[in-house]
N, C-alpha and C positions, 0 to 999 in steps of 0.2 A: 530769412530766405524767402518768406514771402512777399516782405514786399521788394526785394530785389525781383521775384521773378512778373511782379506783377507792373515793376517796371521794365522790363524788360518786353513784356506782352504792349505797354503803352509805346515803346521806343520803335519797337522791329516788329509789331505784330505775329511775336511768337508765345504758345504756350507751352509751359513746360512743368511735366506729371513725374512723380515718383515713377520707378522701373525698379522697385528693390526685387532679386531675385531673377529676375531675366540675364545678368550675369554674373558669377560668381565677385567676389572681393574679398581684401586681406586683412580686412578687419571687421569685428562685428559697426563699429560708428561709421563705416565709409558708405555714403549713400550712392544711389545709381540713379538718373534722369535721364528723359525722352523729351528730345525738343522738338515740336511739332508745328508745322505751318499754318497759315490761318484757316487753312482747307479740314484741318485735323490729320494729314499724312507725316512721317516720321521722316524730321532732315537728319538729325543728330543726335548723340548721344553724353551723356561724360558723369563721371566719377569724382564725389567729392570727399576728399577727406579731411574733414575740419579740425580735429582736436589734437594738441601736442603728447606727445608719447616718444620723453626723452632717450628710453630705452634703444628704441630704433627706428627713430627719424629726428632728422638734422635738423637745428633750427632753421626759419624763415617760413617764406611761404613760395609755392611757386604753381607756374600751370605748364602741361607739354601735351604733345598727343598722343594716344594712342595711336589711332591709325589715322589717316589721310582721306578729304573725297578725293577717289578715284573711280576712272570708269576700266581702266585696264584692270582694279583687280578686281570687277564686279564678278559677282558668283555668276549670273546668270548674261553677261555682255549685252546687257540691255540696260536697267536703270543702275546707277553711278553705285559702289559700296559709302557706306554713309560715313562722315569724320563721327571719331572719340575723342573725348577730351580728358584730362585729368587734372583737377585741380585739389592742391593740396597745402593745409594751413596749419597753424598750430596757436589756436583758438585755446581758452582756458577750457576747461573740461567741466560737464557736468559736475558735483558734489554730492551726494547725501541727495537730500530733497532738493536743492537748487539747479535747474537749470545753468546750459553755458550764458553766463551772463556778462556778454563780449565785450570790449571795451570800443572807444570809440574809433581807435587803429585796428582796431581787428573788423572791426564792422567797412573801414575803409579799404581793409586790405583783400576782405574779401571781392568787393566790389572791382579792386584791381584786376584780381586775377581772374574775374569773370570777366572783363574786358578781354584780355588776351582769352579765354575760352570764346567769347563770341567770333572771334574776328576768325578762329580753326572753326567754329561750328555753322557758322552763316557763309560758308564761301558756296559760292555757284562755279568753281571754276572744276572742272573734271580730270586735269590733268594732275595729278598727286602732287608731285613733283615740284609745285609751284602754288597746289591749293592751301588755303588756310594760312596757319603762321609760317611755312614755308616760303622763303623767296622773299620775304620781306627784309625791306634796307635796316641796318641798323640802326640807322640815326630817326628813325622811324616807328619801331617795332614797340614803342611806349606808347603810341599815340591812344590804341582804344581802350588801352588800361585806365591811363589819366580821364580819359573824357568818361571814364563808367565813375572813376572818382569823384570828378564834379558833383556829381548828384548827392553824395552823402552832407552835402552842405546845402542842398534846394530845400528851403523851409518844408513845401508839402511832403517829397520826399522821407525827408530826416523823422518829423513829426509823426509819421503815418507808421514809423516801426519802433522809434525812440518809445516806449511805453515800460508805465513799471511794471515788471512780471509780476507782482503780487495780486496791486492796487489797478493797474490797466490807467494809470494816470501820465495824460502824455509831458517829453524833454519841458521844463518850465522854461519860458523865453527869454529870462536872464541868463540857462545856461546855452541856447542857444544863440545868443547875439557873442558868448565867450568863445565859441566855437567859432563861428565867424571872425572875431577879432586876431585871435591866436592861430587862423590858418597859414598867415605870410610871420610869423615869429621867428625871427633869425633867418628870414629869406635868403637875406644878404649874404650871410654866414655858409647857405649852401651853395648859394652860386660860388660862392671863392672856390668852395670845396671841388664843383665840379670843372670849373677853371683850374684849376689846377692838376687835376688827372688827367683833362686835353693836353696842359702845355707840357705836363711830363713827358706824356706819350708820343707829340708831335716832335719832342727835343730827342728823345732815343732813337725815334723813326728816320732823321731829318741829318742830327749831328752828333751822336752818340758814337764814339770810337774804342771801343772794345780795346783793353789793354792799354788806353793811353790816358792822360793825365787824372781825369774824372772817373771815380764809379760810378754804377746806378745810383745809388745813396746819394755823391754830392751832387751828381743833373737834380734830385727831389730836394735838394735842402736848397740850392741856388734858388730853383723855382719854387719854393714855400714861399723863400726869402720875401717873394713877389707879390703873393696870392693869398698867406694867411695872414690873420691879426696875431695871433701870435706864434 
């Protein structure tokens, strides 16, 4: 998380402090942050809860907001009320004396979903309504996720956190040139995949007729036919 946030301070000239306790949270592991401008005034806010707890959270990972910048619901109808974020993972969990000692998808996934927190916490726009990840296109709304991902693959980057928690000895650069080679593995294989969920959807949208000759089912198996290897 450091050095996520300390890329983050090099990207956007933002810093961002601990705030545990300035507001309540639903777990003792969920952390609270204050995101601060390079002035040191306070833009944003957000909640992070990193560790799986099968009991009562769904797998994956995801981010949304709490609240919105707005100026309409400012306390005082003067400076904006400030966006909240919440981002929430399911990271391996501490053990015994180990540290969460995160894999290399967790460390990527994290960086995702700070993507989509940055794009709710860095907005300057005052109109709620449309601030932050609000209003954004679909075919769009991946974009600051993927580009916070890029970086887990920037040698300084990667180097600067990849360290063994024991030993403090940093990723060896065999296995970082594997990481590189293995990023487009089965590229192929997902673009079919997501070719295929367009041409579904575009065939039900388009020429799908309810009650006539085709299910759902055979429009997906016609278009597999097309789009998968097997």
């Amino acid at each position: 998380m450091d050095g996520l946030f300390k890329l983050a301070k090099t990207l956007f000239g933002i810093d961002i402090e601990p705030a545990d306790g300035l507001a309540p949270v639903w777990n003792k592991d969920v952390r609270f942050y204050c995101v601060k401008d390079s002035s040191g005034s306070p833009i944003a806010y957000f909640y992070f809860d990193p560790y799986s707890r099968p009991s009562e959270k769904r797998e994956g990972a995801w981010m949304d907001e709490v609240v919105s910048r707005s100026r309409v619901m400012s306390r005082n109808g003067t400076t904006p009320r400030l966006p909240i974020a919440h981002m929430v993972c399911n990271q391996t969990p501490p053990f015994g004396d180990k540290p969460s000692l995160m894999t290399f998808r967790e460390v990527e996934t994290v960086f995702h979903e700070f993507g989509h927190a940055l794009q709710h916490m860095l907005t300057k726009q005052d109109e709620g309504l449309v601030a932050g990840i609000r209003g954004i296109e679909w075919d769009a709304v991946e974009l600051p996720s993927q580009f916070m991902e890029n970086w887990c693959y920037h040698r300084d980057t990667l180097m600067s956190i990849a360290k063994h928690y024991e030993t403090g000895e940093s990723l060896p650069e065999e296995v970082y040139l594997k990481l590189l080679a293995a990023r487009t593995f089965r590229a192929g294989s997902l673009s079919l995949r997501q070719l295929r969920f367009a041409s579904v959807d575009l065939e039900l949208h388009t020429k799908y007729i309810p009650d006539g000759s085709e299910s759902v089912f055979d429009v997906d198996q016609r278009v597999s036919r097309k789009t998968q290897v097997i």
